[in-house]
C-alpha positions in Angstrom: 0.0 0.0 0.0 1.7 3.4 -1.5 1.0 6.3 1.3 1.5 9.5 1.3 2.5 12.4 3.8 -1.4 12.9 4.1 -2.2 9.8 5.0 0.1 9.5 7.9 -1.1 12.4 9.2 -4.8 11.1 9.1 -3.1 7.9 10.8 -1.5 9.9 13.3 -4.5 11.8 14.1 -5.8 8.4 14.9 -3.1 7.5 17.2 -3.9 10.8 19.2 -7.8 9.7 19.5 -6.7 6.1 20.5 -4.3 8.0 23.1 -7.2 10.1 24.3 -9.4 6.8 24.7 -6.4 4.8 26.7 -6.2 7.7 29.3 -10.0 7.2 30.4 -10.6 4.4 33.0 -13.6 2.7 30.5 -12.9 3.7 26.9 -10.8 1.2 24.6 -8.1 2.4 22.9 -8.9 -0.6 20.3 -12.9 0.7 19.9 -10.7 4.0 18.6 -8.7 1.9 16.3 -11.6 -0.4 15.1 -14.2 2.6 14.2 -11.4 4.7 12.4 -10.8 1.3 10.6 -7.5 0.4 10.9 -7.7 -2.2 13.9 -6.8 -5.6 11.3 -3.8 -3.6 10.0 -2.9 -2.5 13.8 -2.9 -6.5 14.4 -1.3 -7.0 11.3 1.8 -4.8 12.0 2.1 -5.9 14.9 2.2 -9.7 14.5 5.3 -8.9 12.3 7.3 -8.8 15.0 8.8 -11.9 15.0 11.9 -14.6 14.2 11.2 -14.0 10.0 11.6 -10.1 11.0 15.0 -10.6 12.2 16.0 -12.7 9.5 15.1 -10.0 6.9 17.1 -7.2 9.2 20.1 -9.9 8.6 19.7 -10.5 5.2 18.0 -7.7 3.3 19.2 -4.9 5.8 16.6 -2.2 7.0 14.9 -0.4 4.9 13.5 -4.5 3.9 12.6 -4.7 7.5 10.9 -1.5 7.9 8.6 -2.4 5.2 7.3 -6.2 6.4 7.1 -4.7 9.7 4.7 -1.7 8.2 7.2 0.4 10.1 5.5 3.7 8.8 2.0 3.0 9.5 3.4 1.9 13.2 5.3 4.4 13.5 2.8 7.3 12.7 0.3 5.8 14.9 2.2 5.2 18.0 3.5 8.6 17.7 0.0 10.1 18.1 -0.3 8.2 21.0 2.2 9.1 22.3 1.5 12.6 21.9 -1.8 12.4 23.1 -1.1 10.3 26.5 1.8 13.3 27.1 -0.1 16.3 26.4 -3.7 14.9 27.1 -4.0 13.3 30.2 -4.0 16.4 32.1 -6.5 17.7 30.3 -9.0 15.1 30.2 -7.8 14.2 34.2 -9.0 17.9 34.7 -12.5 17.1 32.5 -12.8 13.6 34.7 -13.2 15.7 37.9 -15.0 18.8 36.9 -17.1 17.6 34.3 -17.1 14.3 34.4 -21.1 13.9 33.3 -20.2 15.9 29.9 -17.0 13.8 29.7 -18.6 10.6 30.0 -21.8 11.6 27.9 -19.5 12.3 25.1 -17.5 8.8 25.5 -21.1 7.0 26.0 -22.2 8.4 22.1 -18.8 7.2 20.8 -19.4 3.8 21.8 -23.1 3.5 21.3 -22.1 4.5 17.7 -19.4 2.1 17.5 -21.7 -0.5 18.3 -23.6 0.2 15.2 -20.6 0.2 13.3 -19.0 -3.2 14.2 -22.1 -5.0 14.2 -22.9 -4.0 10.5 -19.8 -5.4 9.8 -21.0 -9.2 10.9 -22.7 -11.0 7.6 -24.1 -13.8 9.0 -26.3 -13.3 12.1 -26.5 -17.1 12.5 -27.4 -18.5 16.0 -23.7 -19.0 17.1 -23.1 -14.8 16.4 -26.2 -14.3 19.1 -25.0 -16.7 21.5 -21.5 -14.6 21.3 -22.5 -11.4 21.6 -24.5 -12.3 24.6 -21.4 -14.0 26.1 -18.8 -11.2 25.2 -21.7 -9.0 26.5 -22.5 -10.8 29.9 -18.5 -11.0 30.2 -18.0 -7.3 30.3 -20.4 -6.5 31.8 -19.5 -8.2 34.8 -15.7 -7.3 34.3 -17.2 -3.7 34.8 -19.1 -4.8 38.1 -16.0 -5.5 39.9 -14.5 -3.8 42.9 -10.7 -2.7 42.1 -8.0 -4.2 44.7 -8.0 -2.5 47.9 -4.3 -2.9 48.0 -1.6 -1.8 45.4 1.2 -3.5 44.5 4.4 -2.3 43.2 6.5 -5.5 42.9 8.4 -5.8 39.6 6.6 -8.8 38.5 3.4 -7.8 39.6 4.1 -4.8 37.7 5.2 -7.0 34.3 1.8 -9.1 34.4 0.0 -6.3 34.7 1.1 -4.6 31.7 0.8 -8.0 30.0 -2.7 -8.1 30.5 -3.7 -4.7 30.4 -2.2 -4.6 26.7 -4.3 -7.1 26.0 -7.5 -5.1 27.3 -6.4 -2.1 25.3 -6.3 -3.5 21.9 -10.0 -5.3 22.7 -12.3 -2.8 21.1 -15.2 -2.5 24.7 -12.6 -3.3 27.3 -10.3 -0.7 28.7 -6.9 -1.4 29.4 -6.4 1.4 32.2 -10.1 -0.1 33.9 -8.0 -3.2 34.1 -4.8 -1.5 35.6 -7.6 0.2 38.0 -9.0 -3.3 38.8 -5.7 -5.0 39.1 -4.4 -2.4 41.6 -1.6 -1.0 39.0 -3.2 2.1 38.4 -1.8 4.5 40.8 1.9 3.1 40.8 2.2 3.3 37.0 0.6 6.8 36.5 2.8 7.6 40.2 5.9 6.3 38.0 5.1 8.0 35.2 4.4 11.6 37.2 8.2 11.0 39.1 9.7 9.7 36.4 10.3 6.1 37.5 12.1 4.8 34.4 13.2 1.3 36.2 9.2 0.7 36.9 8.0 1.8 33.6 10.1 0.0 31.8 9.1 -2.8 33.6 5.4 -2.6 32.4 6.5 -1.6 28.9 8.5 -4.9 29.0 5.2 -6.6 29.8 2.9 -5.1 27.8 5.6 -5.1 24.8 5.3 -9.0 25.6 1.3 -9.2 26.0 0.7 -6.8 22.8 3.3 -9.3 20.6 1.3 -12.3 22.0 -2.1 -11.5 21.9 -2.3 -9.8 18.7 -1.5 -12.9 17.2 -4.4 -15.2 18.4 -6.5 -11.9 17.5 -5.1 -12.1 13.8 -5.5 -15.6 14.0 -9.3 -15.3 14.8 -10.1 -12.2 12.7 -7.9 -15.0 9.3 -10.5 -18.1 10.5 -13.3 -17.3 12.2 -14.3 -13.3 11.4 -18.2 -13.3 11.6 -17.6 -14.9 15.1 -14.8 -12.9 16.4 -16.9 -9.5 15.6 -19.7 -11.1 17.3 -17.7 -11.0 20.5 -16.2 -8.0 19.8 -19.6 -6.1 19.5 -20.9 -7.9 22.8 -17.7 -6.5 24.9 -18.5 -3.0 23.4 -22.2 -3.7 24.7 -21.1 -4.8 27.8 -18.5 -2.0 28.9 -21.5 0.5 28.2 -22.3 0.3 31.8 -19.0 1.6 32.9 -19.0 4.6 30.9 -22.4 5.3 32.0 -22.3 8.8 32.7 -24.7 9.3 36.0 -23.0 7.0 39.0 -23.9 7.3 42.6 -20.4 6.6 44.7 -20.8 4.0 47.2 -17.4 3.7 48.9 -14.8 5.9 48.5 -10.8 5.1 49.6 -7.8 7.3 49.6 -5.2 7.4 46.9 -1.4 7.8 47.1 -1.6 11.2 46.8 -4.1 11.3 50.1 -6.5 12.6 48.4 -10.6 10.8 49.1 -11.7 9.1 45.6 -14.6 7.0 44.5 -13.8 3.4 45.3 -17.1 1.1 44.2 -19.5 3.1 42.1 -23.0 1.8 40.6 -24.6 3.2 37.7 -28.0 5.2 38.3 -31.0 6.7 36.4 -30.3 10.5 35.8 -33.9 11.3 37.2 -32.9 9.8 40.6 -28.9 11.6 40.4 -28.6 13.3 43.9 -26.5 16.3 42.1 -27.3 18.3 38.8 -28.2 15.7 36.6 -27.0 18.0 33.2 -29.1 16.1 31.5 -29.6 18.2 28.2 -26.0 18.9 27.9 -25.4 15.6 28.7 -27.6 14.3 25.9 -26.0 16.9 23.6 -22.8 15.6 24.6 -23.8 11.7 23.6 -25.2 13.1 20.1 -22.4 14.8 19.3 -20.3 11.7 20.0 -22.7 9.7 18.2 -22.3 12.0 14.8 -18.7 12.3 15.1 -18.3 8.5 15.1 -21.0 8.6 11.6 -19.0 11.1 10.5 -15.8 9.4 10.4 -17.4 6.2 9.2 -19.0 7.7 6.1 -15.3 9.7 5.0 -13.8 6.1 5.4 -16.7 4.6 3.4 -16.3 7.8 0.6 -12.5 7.2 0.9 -12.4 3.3 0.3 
């Protein structure tokens, strides 16, 4: 595929948005990636990785290796994220505590859209598809249920399986990779590491997710090669599923205290907006889901009028 300097800018806008997503404890990184339809290249890519890729550095040198790896494409999109996990997560840290009803109304009309999107994408609503997307729905749903670890743990190999698995979360389109960290206990020491600095721990959970991310997206290629129609059945029940989480009206019923000492929600439930105990925002709040909603329509119909 012959890009131009266009196109990577489009793909790195995309890196940015998946960024954006991967900040938010409940958005997917891979929904981002999925919508803006690039997620089977993303898996692609990234499944190059591997002994053949090393044997092509030795033989063929590296401008060979750059191009079976899709080194461009990669490297345009993880540069956006980059970007956008650097200069974004203040901002939308900021957004999650003073507007977080907005915030989460805008995230909610992403998904919902998304929804739409994927599931078009399945051909052949056959009995097996339903009995998927209810599982992949039930599972997420009840991921999102959960109560995070009291505790956090800081341990190097704690540290390395957690960025295994939550690696693996962020590339699933409907299950959030930093929900996971929250649920796993990682949350704080990683974002703690990267606020101080801490280059021995987060290179630890690089290492790990580096390792998870080569792993996974393998058996994901794998699926998407044999078993499509099914795969995106599952896919499109997570999405369902993790709806709950980014529900945007939530009445707190523990709290705990973070590492900073600061009192934050510990186990929330999700609540009707009529029976919110604070200012419900409801019509900007359902401005906020449209406008989510269109902007995920939006990009679908310029990838439709581009393809």
């Amino acid at each position: 595929m012959v890009r131009k300097l266009n196109d990577y800018l489009v793909i790195g806008l995309k890196g940015i948005a998946m960024g954006a997503a991967d900040v938010v404890p409940g958005v997917s990184g891979g929904t981002i990636a999925f919508i803006s339809g690039i997620y089977e290249e993303l898996l692609s890519a990234i499944s190059n990785v591997n002994i053949d890729l090393l044997k092509t550095l030795k033989t063929a040198g590296i401008k060979a290796a750059w191009k079976q790896l899709n080194g461009s494409f990669l490297g345009a999109l993880f540069l956006g994220v980059f970007v956008s996990i650097v200069s974004l997560a203040k901002v939308i840290k900021h957004l999650l505590e003073s507007q977080p009803i907005l915030l989460w109304s805008f995230f909610f009309g992403l998904v919902l859209a998304s929804i739409i999107y994927i599931a078009k994408q399945i051909t052949d609503w056959n009995f097996k598809a339903f009995l998927l997307l209810i599982t992949g729905a039930g599972l997420a749903y009840f991921i999102t249920t959960l109560n995070p670890l009291v505790s956090e743990n800081s341990s190097s190999l704690f540290l390395f399986l957690a960025g295994a698995i939550a690696i693996c979360a962020m590339i699933l389109p409907g299950i959030s990779g930093s929900f996971i960290l929250v649920l796993l206990g990682a949350y704080q020491p990683v974002l703690a590491a990267v606020n101080n600095r801490d280059f021995k721990t987060i290179s630890v959970f690089l290492i790990g997710a580096i390792v998870g991310l080569l792993t996974f997206s393998r058996v994901l290629k794998w699926l998407f090669k044999n078993y499509k129609n099914l795969t995106l059945a599952v896919l499109t029940g997570f999405i369902i599923g993790s709806l709950n989480k980014i529900w945007p009206w939530k009445e707190t019923l523990t709290w705990r205290i973070n590492s900073k000492g600061i009192q934050v929600p510990f186990n929330q439930q999700s609540v009707s907006p009529f029976s919110f105990n604070e200012d419900a925002q409801l019509l900007p709040a359902i401005l906020f889901v449209v406008v989510g909603f269109l902007l995920i329509l939006g990009m679908e119909k310029l990838a439709a009028k581009k393809r």
